[in-house]
C-alpha positions as CSV (number, residue, x, y, z in Angstrom):
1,X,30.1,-7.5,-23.8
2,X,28.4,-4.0,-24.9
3,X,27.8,-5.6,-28.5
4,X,26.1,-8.8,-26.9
5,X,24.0,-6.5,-25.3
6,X,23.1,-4.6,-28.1
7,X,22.5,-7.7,-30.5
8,X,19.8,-8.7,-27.5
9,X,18.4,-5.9,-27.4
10,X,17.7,-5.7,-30.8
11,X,16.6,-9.4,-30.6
12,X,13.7,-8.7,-28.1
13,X,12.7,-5.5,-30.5
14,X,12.3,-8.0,-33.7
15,X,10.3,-10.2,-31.8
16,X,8.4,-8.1,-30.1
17,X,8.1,-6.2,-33.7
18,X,7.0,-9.3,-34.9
19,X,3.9,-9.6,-32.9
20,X,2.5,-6.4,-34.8
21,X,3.8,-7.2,-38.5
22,X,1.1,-9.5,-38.9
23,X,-1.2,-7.1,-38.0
24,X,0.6,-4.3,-39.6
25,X,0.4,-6.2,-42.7
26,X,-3.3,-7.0,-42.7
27,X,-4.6,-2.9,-42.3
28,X,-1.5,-1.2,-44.1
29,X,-0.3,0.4,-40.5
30,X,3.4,-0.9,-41.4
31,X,3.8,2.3,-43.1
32,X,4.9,5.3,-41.4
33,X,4.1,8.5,-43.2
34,X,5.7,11.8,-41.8
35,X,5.2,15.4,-43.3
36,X,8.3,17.7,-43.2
37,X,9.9,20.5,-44.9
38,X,13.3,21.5,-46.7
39,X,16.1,22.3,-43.8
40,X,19.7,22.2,-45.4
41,X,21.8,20.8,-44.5
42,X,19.3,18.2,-42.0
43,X,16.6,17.8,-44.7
44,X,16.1,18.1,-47.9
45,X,15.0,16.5,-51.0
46,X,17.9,17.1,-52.6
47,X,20.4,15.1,-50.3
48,X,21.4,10.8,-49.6
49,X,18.6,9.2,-48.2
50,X,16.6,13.2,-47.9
51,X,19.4,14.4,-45.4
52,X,20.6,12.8,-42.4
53,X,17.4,13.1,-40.1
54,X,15.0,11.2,-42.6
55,X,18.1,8.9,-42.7
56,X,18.0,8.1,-38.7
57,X,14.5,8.0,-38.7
58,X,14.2,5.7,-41.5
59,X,17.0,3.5,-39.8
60,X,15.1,3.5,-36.4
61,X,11.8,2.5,-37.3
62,X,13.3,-0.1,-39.5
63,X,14.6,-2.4,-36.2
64,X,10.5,-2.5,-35.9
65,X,9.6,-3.6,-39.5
66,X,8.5,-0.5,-40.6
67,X,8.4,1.5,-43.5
68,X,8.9,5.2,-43.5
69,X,7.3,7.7,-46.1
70,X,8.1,11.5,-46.0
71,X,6.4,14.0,-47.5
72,X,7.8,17.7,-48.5
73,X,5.1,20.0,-47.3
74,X,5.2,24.0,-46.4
75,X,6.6,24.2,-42.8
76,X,3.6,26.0,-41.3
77,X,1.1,23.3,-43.1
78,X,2.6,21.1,-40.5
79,X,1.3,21.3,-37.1
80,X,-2.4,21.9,-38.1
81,X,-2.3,18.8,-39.8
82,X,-1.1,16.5,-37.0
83,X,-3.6,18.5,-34.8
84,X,-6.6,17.2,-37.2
85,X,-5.1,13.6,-37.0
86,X,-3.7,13.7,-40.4
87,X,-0.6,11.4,-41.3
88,X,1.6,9.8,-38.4
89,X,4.3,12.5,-37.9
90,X,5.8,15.5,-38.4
91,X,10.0,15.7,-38.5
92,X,10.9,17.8,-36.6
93,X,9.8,20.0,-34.1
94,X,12.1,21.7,-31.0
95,X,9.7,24.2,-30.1
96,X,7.9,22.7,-27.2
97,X,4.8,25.2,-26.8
98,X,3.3,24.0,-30.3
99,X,2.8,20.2,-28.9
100,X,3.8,19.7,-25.1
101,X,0.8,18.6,-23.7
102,X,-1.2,18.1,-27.2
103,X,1.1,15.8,-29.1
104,X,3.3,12.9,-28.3
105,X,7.1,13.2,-29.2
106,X,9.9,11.0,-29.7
107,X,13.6,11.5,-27.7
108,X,15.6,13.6,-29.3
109,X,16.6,12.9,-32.6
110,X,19.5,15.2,-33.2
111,X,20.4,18.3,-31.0
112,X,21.5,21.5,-32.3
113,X,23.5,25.1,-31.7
114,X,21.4,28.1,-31.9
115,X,24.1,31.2,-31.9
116,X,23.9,34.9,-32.7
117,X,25.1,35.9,-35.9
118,X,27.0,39.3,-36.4
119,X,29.2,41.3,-38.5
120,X,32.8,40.3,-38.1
121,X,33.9,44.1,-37.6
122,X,31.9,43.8,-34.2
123,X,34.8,42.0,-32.6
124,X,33.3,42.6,-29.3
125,X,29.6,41.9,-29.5
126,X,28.6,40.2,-26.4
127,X,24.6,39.1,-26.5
128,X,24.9,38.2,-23.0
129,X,25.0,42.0,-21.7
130,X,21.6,42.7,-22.5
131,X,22.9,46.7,-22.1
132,X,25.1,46.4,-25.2
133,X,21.9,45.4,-27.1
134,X,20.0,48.4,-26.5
135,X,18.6,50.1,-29.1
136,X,19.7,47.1,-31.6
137,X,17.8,45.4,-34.4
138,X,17.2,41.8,-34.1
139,X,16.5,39.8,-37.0
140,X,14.5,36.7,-36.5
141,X,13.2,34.1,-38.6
142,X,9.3,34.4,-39.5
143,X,7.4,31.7,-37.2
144,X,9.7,30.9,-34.4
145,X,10.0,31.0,-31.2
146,X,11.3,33.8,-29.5
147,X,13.6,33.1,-26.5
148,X,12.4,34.3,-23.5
149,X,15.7,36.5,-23.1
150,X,14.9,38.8,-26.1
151,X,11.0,38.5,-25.8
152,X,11.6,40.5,-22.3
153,X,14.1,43.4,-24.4
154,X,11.3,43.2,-26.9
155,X,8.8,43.9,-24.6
156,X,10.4,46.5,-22.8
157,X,11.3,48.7,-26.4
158,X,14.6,48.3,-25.4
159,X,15.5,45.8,-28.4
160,X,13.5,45.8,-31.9
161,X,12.5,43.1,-33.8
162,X,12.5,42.4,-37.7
163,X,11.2,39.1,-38.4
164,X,11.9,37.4,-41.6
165,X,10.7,34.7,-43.8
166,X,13.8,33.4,-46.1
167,X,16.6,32.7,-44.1
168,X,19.3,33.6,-46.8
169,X,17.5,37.2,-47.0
170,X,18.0,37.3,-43.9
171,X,21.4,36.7,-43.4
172,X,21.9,39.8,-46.7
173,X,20.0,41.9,-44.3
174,X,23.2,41.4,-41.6
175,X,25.7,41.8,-43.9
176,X,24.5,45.0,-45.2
177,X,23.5,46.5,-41.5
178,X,19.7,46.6,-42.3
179,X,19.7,44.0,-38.9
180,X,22.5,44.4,-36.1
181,X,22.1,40.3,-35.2
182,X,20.7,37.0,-35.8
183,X,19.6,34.5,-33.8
184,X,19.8,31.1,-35.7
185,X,21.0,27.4,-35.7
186,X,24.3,27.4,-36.2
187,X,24.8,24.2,-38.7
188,X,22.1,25.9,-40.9
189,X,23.8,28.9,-40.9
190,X,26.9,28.0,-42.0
191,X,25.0,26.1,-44.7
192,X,23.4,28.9,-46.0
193,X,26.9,31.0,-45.9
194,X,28.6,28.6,-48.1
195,X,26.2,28.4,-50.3
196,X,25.6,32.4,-51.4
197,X,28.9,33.4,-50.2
198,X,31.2,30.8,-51.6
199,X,34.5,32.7,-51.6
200,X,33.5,33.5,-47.0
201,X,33.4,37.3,-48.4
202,X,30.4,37.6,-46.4
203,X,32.0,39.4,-43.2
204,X,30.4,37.6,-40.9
205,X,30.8,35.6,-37.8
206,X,29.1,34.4,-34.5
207,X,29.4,34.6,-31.4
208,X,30.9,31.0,-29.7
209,X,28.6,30.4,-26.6
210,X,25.3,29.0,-27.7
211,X,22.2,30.9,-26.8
212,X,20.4,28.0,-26.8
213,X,20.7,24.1,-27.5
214,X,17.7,23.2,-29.2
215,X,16.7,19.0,-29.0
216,X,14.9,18.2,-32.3
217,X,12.0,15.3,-32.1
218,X,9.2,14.0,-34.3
219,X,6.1,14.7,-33.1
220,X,2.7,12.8,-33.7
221,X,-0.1,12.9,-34.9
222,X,-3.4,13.0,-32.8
223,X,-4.5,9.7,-32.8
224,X,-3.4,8.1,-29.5
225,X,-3.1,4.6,-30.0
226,X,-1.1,5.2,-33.2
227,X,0.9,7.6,-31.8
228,X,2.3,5.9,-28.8
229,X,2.8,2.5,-30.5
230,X,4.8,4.3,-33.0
231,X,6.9,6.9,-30.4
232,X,7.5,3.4,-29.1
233,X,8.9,2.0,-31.7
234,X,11.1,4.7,-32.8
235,X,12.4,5.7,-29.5
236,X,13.3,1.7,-29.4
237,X,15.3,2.3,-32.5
238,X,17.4,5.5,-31.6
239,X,18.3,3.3,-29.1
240,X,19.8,0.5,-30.6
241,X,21.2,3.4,-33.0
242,X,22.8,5.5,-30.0
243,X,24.4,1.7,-28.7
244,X,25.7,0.7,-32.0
245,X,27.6,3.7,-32.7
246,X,24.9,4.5,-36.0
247,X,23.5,7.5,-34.8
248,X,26.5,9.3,-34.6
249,X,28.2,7.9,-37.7
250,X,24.8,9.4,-39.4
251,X,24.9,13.0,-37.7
252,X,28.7,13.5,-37.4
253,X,28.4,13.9,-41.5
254,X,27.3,17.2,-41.1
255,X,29.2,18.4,-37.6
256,X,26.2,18.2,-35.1
């Protein structure tokens, strides 16, 4: 009964998608270009189908007719761009303060772990009692967001801050004590463990509770009407995707 639902669903999408093909056609609009950046293991230019996010978007917009373009840019080059009106999208974004009440943004698109990092030897590191962190370097990836929780120790002086640009320099900075922990997403950072420390003689660990769930989301760009027929559209598709059991045949590949 689920599937016959499903298949109607994505009836009423194709003809409703339809209605603007024709249109589409006749101004070039069927083509959905989106900016984004290298983030192994999600995206990257080197992976199936650019990684599994491209992939899901791709599939999405697809129920609709449309085509999707993505373009490998410099992270920060990003946002500005979609500010000034400049290509359809950006993929993706889970810091809300950069768009909410600027830019339109899909549902989620995947969701994601951030956890703290640490030496293995510090068995008992708890980033919950903000005590324990006194005194403590934090290393933090260049550009983000800072939690709320560690911008208050921050501001205080009662935690420092290091922030850093390359995340696998980062990640030598922990192993070698030049930071005491590292905030970061947790799929990403096992990613970038295997990859420099392929024999896990890295001697490090994190901590299981998540700081914080990050929900990841294309954002668009400032052109209204385009925007919303096209957040439309692709939040139509994860849809179908989340009913049909493809969404999570697409992430699972990589553990989120």
């Amino acid at each position: 009964m689920q599937r016959i639902y499903v298949l109607i669903f994505a009836f009423l999408i194709g003809v409703i998608a339809l209605s603007h093909e024709a249109i589409a056609k006749s101004t070039g609009e069927n083509n959905v270009q989106i900016l984004t950046g290298e983030w192994p293991p999600y995206i990257s230019q080197n992976f199936k189908g650019q990684g599994i996010i491209p992939r899901i978007i791709r599939k999405a917009f697809a129920y609709s007719g449309l085509e999707v373009e993505f373009r490998f840019v410099p992270w920060k080059t990003i946002h500005p761009n979609l500010m000034k009106g400049v290509f359809d999208g950006g993929a993706v974004w889970g810091d809300y303060q950069s768009w909410l009440g600027k830019l339109l943004a899909s549902d989620p698109i995947i969701s994601s772990d951030y956890v703290i990092f640490h030496l293995d030897a510090r068995k008992y590191f708890n980033w919950r009692d903000s005590k324990s962190l006194h005194g403590m370097v934090m290393g933090y990836e260049k550009g983000g967001q800072l939690a709320p929780y560690f911008q208050k120790l921050v501001d205080e002086k009662l935690l420092k801050i290091r922030y850093i640009a390359n995340p696998a320099h980062a990640f030598e900075m922990l192993r070698t004590g030049k930071i005491n922990f590292l905030p970061y997403n947790k799929i990403s950072g096992e990613a970038i463990l295997k990859e420099k420390y392929p024999k896990n003689d890295h001697m490090l660990t994190f901590h299981k509770e998540p700081f914080r769930i990050s929900l990841y989301r294309l954002i668009f760009s400032n052109k209204p009407a385009r925007a919303r027929f096209l957040m439309e559209r692709l939040n139509q598709g994860l849809q179908i995707m989340r009913q049909n059991g493809e969404w999570d045949k697409i992430r699972k590949e990589i553990g989120t």
